[in-house]
N, C-alpha and C positions, 0 to 999 in steps of 0.2 A: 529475375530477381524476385523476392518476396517482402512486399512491403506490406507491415505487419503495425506501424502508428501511426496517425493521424499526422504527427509533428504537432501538437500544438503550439509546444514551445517557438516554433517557426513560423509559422501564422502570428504569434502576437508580437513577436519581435518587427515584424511587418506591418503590425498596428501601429505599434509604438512610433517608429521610424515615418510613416504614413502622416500622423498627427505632429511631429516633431517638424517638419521640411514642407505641410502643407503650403502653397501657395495660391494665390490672386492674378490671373490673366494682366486685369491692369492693375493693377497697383505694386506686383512685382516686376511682371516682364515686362510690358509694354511699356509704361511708363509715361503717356503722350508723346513719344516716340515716333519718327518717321525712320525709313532705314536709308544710309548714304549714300549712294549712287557712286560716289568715286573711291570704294571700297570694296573690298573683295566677301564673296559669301561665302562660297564651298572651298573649304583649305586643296593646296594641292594632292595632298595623300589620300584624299577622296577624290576628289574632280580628275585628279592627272592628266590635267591641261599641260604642266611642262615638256609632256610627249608629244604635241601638236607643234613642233617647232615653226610651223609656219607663221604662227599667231602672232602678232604685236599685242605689246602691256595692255593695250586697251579695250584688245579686243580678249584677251585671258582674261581681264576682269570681269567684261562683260559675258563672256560664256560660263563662268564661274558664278553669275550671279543667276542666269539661268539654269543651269545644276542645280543651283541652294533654293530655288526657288520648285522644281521637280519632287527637290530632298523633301523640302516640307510636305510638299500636293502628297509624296509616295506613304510618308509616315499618317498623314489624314487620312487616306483609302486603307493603310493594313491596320490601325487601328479601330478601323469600322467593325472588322469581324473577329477583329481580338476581341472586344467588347462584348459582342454578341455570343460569342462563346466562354467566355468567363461568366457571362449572364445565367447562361442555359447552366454551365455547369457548376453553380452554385447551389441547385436543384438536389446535387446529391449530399448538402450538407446540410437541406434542409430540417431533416431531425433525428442532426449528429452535433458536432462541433461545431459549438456557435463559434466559436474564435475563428475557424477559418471559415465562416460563412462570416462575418463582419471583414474579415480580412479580403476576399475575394468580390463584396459588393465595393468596398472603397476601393479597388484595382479596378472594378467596372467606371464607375464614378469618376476617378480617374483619369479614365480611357475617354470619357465624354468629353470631357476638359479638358485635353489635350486634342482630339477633335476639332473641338471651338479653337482651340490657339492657333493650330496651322488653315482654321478657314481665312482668321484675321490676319493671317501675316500673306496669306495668299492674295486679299487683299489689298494690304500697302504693298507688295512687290508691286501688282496692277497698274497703281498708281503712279509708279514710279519709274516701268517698263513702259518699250513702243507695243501698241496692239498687236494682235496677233499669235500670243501664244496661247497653247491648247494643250490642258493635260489628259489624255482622251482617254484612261479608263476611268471608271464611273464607279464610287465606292459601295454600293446597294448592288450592282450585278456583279463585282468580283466575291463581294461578302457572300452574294447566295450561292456562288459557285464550288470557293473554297468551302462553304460549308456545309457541302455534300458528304466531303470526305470524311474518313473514320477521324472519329475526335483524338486517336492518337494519333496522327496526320496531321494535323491543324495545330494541336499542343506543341508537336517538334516543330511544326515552321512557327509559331510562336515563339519560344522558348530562341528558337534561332536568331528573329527579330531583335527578341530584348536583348540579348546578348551580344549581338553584333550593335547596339545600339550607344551602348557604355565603352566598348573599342573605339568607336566610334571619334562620340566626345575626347576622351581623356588622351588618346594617341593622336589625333588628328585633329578636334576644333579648339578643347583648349589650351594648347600649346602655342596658338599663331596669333598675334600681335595685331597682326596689320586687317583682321575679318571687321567687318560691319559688327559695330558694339550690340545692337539689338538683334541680329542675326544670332550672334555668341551666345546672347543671353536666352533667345530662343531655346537652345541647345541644352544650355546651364541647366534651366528650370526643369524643363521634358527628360534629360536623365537622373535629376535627384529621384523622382518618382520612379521611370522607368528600373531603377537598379532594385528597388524594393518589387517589381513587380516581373523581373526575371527570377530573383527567388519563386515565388510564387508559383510561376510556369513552373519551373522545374519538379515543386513537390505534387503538382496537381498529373503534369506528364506522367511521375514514376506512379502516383495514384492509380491511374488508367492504367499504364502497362503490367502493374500485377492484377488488375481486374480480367484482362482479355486472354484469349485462350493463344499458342504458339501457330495458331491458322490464321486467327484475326490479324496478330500481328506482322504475319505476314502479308498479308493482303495492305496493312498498314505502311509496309513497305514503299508498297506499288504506292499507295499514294500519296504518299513523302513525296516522292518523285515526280507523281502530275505534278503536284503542286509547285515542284520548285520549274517545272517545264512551262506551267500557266505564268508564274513570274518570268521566266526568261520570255515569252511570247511579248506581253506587258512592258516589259524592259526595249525590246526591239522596236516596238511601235514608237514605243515614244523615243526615245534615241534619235529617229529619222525627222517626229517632231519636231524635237529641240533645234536636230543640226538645219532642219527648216525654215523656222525662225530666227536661230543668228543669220542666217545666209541672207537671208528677206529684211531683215532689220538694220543690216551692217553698211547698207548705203552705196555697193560696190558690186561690181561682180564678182563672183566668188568662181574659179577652174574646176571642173567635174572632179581633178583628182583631190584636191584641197577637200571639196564637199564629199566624197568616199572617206576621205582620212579622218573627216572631222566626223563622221556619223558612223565610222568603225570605232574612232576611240569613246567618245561618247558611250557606247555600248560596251565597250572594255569599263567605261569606270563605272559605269550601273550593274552590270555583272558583279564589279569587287563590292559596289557596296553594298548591294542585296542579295548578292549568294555566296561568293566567294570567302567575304572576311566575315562571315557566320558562320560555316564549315569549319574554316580554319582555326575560329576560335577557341580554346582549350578546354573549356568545360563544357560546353555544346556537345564535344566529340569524346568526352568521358561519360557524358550522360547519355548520349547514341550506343556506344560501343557495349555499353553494361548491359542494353539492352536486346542488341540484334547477334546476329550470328554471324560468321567469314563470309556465309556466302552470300546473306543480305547486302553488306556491306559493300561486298564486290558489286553490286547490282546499283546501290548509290553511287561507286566511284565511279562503273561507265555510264552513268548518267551524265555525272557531271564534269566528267573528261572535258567533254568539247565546251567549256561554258569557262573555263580555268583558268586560258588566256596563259 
């Protein structure tokens, strides 16, 4: 494709929207807030705990609170190198359009502050969970990894992020009733931003993809792919985590096949919610599709054949 204007008009409308919905860590979300322990975190349309038929209410709640508790740690780690890369690539508006260089530092800004939100809710889970859970990737060694890759590689699994991010919310957390209020609210705040800053992704992606040549972007291909392969690695590790912790935590002995079931599906639901229902998303894959070719494409789908479930 050939992208031939800046958008500005899209950029400011992203100011706008930015300073309209701005919020305050405490004074909106938090609230002096602790989270309820006899409430649920991660809806089922995410968590898909009702497939683990073995589980009792109590123990769904509790694996559920662990999930929301991952959900947050995952979005603190990919927002590290979002950050870092909307940082860097502010660099090429530096003496162009101020509107989407004001508009891309307040998506940086942000990104910090949303950071800070899921450090503190990682916290009161803490508080309020038995010892011993570990979320073992490290968000400074995933950030320097991904961001090896070509920045049209990082933009699409960005772009991918935010978007599966507002599915996310609106189909699955606020629809349900019965979630931890500050949990919810969690959520509430981190997508009013987050929706202003999938836009963003998006005009900054097709930015890059008329800049690079049809070899780069092939190469850019290949590392869509690491990348969504470095998340499934990421995904797997911790999955055996988690299902390690309820099993340790739960006071009981837990059957070898119970603890397969429960660290196969665990993996099924971290697969849907960070690769799966971002592919599948509709604009994700109008904004892919405009830009790669059949046979790219085919080379994305057997990637993520086996990840599909």
């Amino acid at each position: 494709m050939t992208f031939t204007t800046t958008h500005t008009e899209n950029y400011a409308r992203c100011i706008a929207a930015s300073t309209r919905i701005r919020w305050d860590i405490d004074r909106d979300v938090i609230r002096g807030r602790v989270f309820d322990f006899s409430k649920t975190f991660l809806p089922d349309g995410l968590s898909r705990i009702s497939r683990l038929d073995f589980l009792q209410p109590a123990d769904q709640v509790r694996l559920s609170q662990i999930q929301g508790r991952t959900y947050a740690n995952m979005f603190g780690l990919v927002e590290r190198f979002i950050g870092i890369k909307m940082l860097e690539i502010t660099r090429d508006h530096w003496f162009g359009d101020q509107v989407a260089l004001e508009a891309l530092v307040r998506f940086t800004d942000e990104e910090l502050k949303h950071q800070e939100l899921f450090r503190r809710i990682e916290r009161l889970a803490a508080a309020g969970m038995p010892p011993g859970y570990e979320f073992l990737p490290t968000a400074n060694e995933v950030a320097a990894k991904v961001l090896q890759a070509p920045t049209w590689s990082v933009l699409a699994l960005t772009c991918h992020i935010e978007l599966f991010t507002q599915i996310h919310y609106r189909q699955s957390i606020e629809p349900q009733e019965q979630l931890s209020d500050l949990y919810k609210d969690v959520f509430l705040y981190h997508w009013r931003e987050e929706s202003q800053h999938a836009i963003l992704d998006a005009l900054e992606w097709e930015r890059e993809d008329a800049r690079i040549t049809p070899e780069e972007r092939d190469a850019a291909v290949d590392g869509l792919i690491a990348l969504i392969g470095a998340i499934d690695g990421i995904l797997q590790k911790q999955s055996l985590a988690d299902a390690h912790y309820f099993v340790v935590t739960s006071g009981r002995r837990v059957p070898q096949t119970q603890l397969d079931s429960l660290t196969a599906g665990l993996l099924d639901a971290y697969r849907w919610q960070y690769i799966v229902s971002g592919v599948q998303q509709a604009r994700f894959r109008e904004l892919l599709m405009q830009m790669i070719t059949g046979s790219q494409w085919q080379r994305i789908q057997s990637a993520l054949s086996p990840l599909m479930g």
